[in-house]
N, C-alpha and C positions, 0 to 999 in steps of 0.2 A: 467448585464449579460455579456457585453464585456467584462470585465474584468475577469469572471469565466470560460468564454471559453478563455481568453489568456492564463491564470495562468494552465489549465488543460491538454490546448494543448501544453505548454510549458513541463507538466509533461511528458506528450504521449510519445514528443517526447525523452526526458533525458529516458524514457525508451526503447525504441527504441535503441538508440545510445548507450545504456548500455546490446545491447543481447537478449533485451526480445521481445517475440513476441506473438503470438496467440494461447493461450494454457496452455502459463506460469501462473504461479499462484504468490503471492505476500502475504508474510505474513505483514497484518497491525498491529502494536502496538503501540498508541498512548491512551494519555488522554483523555476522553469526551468532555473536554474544548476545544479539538482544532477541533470543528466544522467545521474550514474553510478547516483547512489542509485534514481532511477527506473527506469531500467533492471532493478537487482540486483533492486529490490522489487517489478516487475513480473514478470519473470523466475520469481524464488522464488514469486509466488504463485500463478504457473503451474502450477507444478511441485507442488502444495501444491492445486491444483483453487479456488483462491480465486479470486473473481471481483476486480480491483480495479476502483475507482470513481474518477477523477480528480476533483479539486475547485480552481477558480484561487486562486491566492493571494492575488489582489483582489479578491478576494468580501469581506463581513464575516462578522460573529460571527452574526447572523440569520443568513444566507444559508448559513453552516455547519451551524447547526441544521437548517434545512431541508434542507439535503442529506441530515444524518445520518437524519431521520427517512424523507424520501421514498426514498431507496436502502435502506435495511434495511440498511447495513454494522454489520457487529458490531465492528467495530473502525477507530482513526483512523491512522494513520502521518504523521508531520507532520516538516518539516528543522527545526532551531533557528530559523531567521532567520523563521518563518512562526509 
C-alpha cells in the first residue's frame, strides 16, 4: 500500500504541476491489462480533485473525439498499446 500511495501521489502531483486542479476532468484510455496504471491514475487524480473519465479501448478515433469533446476533459492519458 506504500507503494500505491507513492506511485499516486507522485501522479497527484505531475498533475498539479501540469495546470490541473479541482474540477478538471481527465479523459482515461488505456488497456484493461493495465490494472495498475488505472488504478495509480485514478487514485492520483483523486487526490489532485480531477474528475477522470473512462474511455474503451474499442471505440475508434470518432468516438474518441466525441468523447473528448462531450466530457469537457482537458486532458487524454492513454497506455502505449492504445
Amino acid at each position: 500500500m506504500k507503494e500505491f500511495d507513492r506511485y499516486s501521489s507522485a501522479f497527484a502531483y505531475g498533475l498539479v504541476e501540469s495546470g490541473y486542479g479541482p474540477g478538471d476532468k481527465l479523459l482515461l484510455w488505456v488497456d484493461q491489462e493495465s490494472s495498475a496504471e488505472i488504478l495509480v491514475s485514478t487514485m492520483g487524480a483523486s487526490k489532485a480533485g480531477v474528475t477522470v473519465v473512462t474511455f474503451s479501448e474499442k471505440e475508434n478515433c470518432d468516438s474518441l473525439h466525441q468523447a473528448l469533446k462531450d466530457s469537457g476533459a482537458r486532458g487524454l492519458l492513454f497506455s502505449p498499446s492504445t
